[in-house]
C-alpha positions as a Markdown table, in Angstrom:
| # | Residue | x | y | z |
|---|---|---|---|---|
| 1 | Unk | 0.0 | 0.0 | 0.0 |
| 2 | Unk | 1.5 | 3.2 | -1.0 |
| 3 | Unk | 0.6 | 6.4 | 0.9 |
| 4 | Unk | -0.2 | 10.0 | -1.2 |
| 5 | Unk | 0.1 | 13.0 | 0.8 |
| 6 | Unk | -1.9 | 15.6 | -1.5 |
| 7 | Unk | -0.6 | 18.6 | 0.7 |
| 8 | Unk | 1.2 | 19.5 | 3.6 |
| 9 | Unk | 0.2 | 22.8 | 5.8 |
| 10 | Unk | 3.2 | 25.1 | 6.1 |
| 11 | Unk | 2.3 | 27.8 | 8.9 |
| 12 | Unk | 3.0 | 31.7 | 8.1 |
| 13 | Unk | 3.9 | 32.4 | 11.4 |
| 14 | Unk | 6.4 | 32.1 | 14.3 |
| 15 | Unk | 6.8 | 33.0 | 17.7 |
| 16 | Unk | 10.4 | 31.9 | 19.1 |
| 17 | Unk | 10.7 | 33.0 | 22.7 |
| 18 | Unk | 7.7 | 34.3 | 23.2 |
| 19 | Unk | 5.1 | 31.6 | 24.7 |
| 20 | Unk | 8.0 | 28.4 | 25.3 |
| 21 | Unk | 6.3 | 25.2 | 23.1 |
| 22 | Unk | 4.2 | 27.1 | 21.2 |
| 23 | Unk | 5.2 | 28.3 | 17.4 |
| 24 | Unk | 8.6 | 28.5 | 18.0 |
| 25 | Unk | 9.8 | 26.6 | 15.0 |
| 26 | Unk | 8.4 | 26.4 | 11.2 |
| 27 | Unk | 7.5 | 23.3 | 11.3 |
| 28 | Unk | 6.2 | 21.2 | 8.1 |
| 29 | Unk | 5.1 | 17.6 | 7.1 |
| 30 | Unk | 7.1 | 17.6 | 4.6 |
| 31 | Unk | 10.3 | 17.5 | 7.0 |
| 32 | Unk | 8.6 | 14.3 | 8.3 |
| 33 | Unk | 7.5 | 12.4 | 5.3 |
| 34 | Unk | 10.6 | 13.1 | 3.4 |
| 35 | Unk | 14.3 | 13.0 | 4.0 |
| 36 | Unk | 15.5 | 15.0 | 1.5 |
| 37 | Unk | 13.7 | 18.4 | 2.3 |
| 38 | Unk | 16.0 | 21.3 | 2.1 |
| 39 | Unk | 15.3 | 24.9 | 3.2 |
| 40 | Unk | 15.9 | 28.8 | 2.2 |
| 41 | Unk | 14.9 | 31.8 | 3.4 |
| 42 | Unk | 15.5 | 35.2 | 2.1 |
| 43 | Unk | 14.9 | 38.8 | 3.6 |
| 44 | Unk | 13.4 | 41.6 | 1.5 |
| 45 | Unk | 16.2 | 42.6 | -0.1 |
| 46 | Unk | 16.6 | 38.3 | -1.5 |
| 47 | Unk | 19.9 | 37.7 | 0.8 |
| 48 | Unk | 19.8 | 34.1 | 2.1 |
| 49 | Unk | 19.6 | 34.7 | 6.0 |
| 50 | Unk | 19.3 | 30.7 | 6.5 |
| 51 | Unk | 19.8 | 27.6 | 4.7 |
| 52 | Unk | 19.9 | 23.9 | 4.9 |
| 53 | Unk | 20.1 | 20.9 | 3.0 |
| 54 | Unk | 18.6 | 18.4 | 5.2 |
| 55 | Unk | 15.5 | 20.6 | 7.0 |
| 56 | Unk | 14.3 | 19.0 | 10.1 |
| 57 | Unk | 11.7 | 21.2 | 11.8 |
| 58 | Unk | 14.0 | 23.0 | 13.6 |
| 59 | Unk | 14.7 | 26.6 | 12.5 |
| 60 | Unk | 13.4 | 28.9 | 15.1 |
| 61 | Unk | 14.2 | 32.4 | 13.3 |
| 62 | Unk | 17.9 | 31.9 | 13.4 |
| 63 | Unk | 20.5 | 33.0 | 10.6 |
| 64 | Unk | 22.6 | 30.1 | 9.2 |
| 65 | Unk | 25.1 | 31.6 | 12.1 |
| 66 | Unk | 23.2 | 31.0 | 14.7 |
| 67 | Unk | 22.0 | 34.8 | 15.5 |
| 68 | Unk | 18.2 | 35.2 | 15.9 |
| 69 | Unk | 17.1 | 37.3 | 12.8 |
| 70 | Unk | 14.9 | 40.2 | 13.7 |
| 71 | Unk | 11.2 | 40.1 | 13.8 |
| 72 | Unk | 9.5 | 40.6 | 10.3 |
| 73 | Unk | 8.1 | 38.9 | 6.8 |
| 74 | Unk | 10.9 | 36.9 | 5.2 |
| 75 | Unk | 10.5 | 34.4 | 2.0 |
| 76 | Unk | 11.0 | 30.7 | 2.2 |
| 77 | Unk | 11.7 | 27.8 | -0.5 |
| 78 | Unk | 11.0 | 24.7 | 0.8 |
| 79 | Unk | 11.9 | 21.5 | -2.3 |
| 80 | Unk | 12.2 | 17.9 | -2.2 |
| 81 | Unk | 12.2 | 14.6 | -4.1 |
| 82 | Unk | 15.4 | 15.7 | -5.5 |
| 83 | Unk | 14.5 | 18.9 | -5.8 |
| 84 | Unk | 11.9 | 18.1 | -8.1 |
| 85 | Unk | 9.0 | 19.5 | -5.9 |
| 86 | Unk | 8.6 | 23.0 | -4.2 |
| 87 | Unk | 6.8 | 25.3 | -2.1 |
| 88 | Unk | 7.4 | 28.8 | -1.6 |
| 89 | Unk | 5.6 | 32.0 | 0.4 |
| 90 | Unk | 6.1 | 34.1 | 3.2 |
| 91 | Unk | 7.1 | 33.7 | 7.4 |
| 92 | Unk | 6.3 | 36.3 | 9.8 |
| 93 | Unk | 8.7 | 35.7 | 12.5 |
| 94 | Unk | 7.3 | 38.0 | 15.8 |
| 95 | Unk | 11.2 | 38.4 | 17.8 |
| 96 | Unk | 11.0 | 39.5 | 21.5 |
């Protein structure tokens, strides 16, 4: 039996720091249904601020360096299946 996930829910929103356990990552299905899901997200000027190869629902509002980006509307690309599938839009990250 093979399993067909039509769409995954990406949220538009998150909160690090601000209520513990609650929004603090961007968190997606498609980090759990496939391994190869990799991550970018740009500023409004289309720097990369963060990028991985391997997401894992773990960014929190981080830079690639490790320093919390501050709080506003940045653009993610999310693609997997060898890059041969994508999703893209906007993350409000609210920063304390």
């Amino acid at each position: 039996m093979n399993l067909v996930i039509q769409s995954c829910s990406v949220p538009n929103v998150i909160t690090p720091n601000s209520t513990p356990g609650q929004n603090d990552y961007f968190y997606t299905r498609y980090a759990d249904i496939h391994d190869d899901v990799h991550l970018t997200i740009y500023n409004r000027w289309g720097r990369v601020v963060y990028k991985t190869e391997s997401y894992d629902n773990t960014w929190g509002g981080e830079k690639t360096n490790g320093k919390d980006l501050h709080g506003g509307v940045y653009y993610y690309v999310l693609t997997w299946d060898g890059n041969t599938k994508d999703e893209a839009g906007t993350i409000t990250v609210f920063a304390d």
